[in-house]
C-alpha positions as CSV (number, residue, x, y, z in Angstrom):
1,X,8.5,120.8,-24.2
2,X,5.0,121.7,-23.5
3,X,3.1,122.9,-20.6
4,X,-0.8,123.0,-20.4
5,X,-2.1,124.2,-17.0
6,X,-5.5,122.0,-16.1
7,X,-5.7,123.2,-12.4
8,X,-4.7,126.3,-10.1
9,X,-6.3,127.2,-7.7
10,X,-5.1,127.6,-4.0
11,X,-6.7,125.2,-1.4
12,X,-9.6,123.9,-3.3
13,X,-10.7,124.6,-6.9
14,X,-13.1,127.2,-7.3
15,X,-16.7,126.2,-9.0
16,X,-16.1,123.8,-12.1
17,X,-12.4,124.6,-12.1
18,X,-9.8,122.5,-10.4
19,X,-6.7,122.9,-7.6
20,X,-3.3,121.7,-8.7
21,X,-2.4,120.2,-11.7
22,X,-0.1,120.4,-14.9
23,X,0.8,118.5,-17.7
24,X,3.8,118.6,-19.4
25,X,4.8,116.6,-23.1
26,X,7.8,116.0,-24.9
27,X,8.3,113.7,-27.9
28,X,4.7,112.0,-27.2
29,X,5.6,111.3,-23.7
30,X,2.6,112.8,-21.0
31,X,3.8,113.6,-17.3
32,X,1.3,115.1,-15.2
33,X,2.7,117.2,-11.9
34,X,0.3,116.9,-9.2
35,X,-3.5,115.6,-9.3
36,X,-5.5,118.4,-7.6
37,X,-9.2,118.0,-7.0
38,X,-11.1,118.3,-10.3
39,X,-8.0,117.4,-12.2
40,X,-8.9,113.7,-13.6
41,X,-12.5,116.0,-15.0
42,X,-10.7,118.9,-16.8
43,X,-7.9,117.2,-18.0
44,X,-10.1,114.9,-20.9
45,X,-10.4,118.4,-22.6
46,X,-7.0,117.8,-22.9
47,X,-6.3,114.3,-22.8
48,X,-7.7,110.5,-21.2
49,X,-6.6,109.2,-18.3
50,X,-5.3,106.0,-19.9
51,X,-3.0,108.0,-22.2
52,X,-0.9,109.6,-19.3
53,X,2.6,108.0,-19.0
54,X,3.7,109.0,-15.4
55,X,2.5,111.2,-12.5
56,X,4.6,113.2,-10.1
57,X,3.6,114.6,-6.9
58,X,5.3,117.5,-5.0
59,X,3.4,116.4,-1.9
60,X,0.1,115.1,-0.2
61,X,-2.1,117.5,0.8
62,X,-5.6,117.1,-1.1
63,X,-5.4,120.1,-3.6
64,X,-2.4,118.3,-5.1
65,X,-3.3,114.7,-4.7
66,X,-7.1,114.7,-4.1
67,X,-7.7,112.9,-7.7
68,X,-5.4,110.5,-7.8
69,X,-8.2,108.0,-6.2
70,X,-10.8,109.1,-9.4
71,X,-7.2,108.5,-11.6
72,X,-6.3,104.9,-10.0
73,X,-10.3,104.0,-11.5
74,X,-10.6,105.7,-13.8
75,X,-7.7,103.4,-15.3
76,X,-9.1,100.3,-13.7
77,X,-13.0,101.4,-15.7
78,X,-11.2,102.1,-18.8
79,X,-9.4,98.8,-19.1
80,X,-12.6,96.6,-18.2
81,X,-13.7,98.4,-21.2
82,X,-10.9,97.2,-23.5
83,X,-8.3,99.6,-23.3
84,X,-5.5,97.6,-22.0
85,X,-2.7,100.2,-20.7
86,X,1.1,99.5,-18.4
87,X,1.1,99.8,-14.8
88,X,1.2,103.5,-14.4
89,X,3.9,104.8,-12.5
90,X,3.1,107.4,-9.5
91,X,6.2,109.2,-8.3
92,X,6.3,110.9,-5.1
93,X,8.2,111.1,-1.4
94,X,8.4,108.4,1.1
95,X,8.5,110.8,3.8
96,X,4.4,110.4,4.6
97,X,4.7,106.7,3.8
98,X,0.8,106.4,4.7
99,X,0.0,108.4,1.9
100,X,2.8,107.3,-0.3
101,X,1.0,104.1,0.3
102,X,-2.1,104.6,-1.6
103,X,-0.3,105.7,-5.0
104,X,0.3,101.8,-5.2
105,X,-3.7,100.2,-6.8
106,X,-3.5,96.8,-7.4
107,X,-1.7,96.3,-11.2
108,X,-3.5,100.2,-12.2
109,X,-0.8,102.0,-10.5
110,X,2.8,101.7,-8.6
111,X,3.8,103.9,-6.2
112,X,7.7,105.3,-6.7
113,X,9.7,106.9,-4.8
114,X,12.0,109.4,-5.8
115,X,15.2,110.2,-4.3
116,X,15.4,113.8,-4.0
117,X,19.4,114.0,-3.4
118,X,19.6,112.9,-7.1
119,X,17.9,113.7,-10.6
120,X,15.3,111.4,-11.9
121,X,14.7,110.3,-15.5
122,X,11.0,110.4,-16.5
123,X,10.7,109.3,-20.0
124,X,12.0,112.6,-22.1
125,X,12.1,114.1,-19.0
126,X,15.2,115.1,-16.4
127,X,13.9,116.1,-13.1
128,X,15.7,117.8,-9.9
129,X,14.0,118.5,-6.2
130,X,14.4,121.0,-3.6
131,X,12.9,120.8,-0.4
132,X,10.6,123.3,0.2
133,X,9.4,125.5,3.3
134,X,6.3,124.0,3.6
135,X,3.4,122.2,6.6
136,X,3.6,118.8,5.0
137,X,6.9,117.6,2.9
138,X,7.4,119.2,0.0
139,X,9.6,119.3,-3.3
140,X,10.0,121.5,-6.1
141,X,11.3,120.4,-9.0
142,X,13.1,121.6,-12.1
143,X,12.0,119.3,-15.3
144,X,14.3,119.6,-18.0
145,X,14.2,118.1,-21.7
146,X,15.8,119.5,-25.1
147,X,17.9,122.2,-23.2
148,X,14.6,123.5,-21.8
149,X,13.8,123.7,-18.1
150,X,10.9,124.2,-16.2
151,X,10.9,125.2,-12.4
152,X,7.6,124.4,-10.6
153,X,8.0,125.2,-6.9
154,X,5.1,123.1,-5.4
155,X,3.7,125.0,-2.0
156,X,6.4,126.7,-0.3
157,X,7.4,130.1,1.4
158,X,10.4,132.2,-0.5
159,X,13.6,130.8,0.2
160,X,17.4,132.0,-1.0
161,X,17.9,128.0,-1.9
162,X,15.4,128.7,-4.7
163,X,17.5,131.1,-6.6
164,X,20.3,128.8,-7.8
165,X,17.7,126.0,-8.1
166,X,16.1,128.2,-10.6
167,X,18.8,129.6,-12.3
168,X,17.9,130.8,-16.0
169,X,15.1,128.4,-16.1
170,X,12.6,129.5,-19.4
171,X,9.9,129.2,-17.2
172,X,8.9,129.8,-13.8
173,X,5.9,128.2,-11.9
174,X,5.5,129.7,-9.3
175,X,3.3,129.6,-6.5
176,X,1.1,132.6,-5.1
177,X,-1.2,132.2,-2.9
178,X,-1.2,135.7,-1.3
179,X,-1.2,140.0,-2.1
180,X,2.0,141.7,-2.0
181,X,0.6,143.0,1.8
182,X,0.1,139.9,2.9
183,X,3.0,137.4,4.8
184,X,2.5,133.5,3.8
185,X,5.4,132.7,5.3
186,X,3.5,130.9,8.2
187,X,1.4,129.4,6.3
188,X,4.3,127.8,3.8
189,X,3.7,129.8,0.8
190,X,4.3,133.2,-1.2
191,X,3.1,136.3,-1.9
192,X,3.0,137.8,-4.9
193,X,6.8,140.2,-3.8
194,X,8.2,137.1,-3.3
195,X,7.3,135.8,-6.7
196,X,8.8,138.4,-8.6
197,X,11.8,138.6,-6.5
198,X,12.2,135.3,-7.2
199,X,12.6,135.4,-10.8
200,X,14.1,138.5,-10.7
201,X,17.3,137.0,-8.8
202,X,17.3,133.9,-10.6
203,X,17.1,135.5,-14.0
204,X,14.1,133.4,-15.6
205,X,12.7,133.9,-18.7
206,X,9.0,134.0,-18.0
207,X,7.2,133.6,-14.6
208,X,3.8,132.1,-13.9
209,X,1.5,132.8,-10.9
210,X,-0.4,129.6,-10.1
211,X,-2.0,128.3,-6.7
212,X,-3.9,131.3,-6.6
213,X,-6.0,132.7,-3.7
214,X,-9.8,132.8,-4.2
215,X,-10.4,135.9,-3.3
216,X,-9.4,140.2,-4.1
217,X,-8.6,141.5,-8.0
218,X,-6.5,139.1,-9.3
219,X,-4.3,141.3,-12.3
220,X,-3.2,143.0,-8.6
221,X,-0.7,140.0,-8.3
222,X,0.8,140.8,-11.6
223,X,0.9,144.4,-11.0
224,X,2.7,143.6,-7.9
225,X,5.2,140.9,-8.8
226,X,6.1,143.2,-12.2
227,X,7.4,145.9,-9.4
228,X,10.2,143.4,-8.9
229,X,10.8,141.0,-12.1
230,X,10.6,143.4,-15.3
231,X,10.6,140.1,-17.6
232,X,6.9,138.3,-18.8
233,X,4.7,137.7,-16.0
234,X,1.5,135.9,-16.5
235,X,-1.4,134.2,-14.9
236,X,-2.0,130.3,-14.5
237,X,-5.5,129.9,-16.5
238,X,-7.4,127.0,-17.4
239,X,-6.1,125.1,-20.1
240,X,-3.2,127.4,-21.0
241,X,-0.4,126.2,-22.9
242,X,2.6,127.3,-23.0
243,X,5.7,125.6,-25.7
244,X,9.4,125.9,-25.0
């Protein structure tokens, strides 16, 4: 299994970068988790948009959805010019069903809703949810394929729940939109204390910091996540891969 960060930054992406948005592959199959603004533009460094297989979205607000408009035509353009492709599927909640709504584009793309009391099959892929503490519905999910598992926790504030959810996962996604100083829990989202405690108590292999905040010395969040998880703590980049 294979991750490759395309997007992750907090909010909105900072200049010619892009908000939410990872890709994961297994045995040729391409699911990309959320569709941030400036996604559907980084990710043909990567990869086309006819190629992907399946989308899944941890929930609507516009750094996590914003492209999946550009996406849906993107499709649409491509196969005017020749390159016929399935219906691509676009998994996400019915609990907005206004926005769940518009994942559905005439034969380009079908809107699917996942039920998050069980685990969904994705191609390769084996995916569990766990609502978060968030504004606006929202699920993380653990992906597993090949006795591998990925955690990505969408936009949330720490919870306990998380731990067992978690549990020995190889790798950690993790949100962290704010300095150890700082309290996100208003807001729905971490800090970079929480992060580390986080994979500290659920015993993960590796743990990335992604959804980033736009602002202060960003090394700082390692420094202060490290003061609680003593395993490998890294920084979502652009275009960073990372195989299990």
């Amino acid at each position: 299994m294979k991750l490759t960060v395309i997007g992750y930054w907090g909010g909105y992406p900072k200049e010619n970068e892009a908000s939410s948005g990872y890709l994961l592959e297994h045995d040729g199959f391409q699911l990309l988790m959320d569709c941030g603004s400036g996604v559907l533009s980084k990710i043909q460094n990567v990869t086309q948009p006819e190629e992907l297989d399946a989308v899944i979205l941890s929930h609507y607000h516009p750094d996590h959805i914003a492209d999946i408009g550009v996406l849906q035509h993107a499709r649409l353009i491509q196969g005017f010019l020749g390159k016929k492709t399935q219906t691509l599927p676009l998994y996400g909640h019915d609990l907005d069903q206004s926005e769940f709504n518009k994942l559905t584009y005439k034969d380009i793309t079908k809107g699917v809703s996942y039920n998050p009391s069980e685990v969904l099959t994705i191609g390769p892929f084996h995916v569990s949810f766990l609502r978060t503490d968030h504004p606006a519905p929202c699920y993380a999910m653990r992906i597993e394929a090949n006795g591998k598992a990925i955690v990505y926790t969408g936009d949330s504030s720490y919870k306990e729940e998380f731990i067992e959810f978690s549990r020995n996962a190889d790798l950690l996604l993790c949100e962290c939109n704010f300095y150890g100083h700082q309290n996100g829990k208003s807001a729905g989202h971490m800090n970079s204390i929480d992060a580390g405690k986080f994979a500290h108590k659920a015993e993960v292999k590796q743990l990335v910091l992604t959804h980033l905040p736009h602002y202060g010395s960003l090394p700082q969040l390692i420094t202060e996540a490290s003061s609680q998880f003593a395993g490998i703590i890294r920084l979502a980049e652009e275009f960073q891969s990372i195989s299990l």
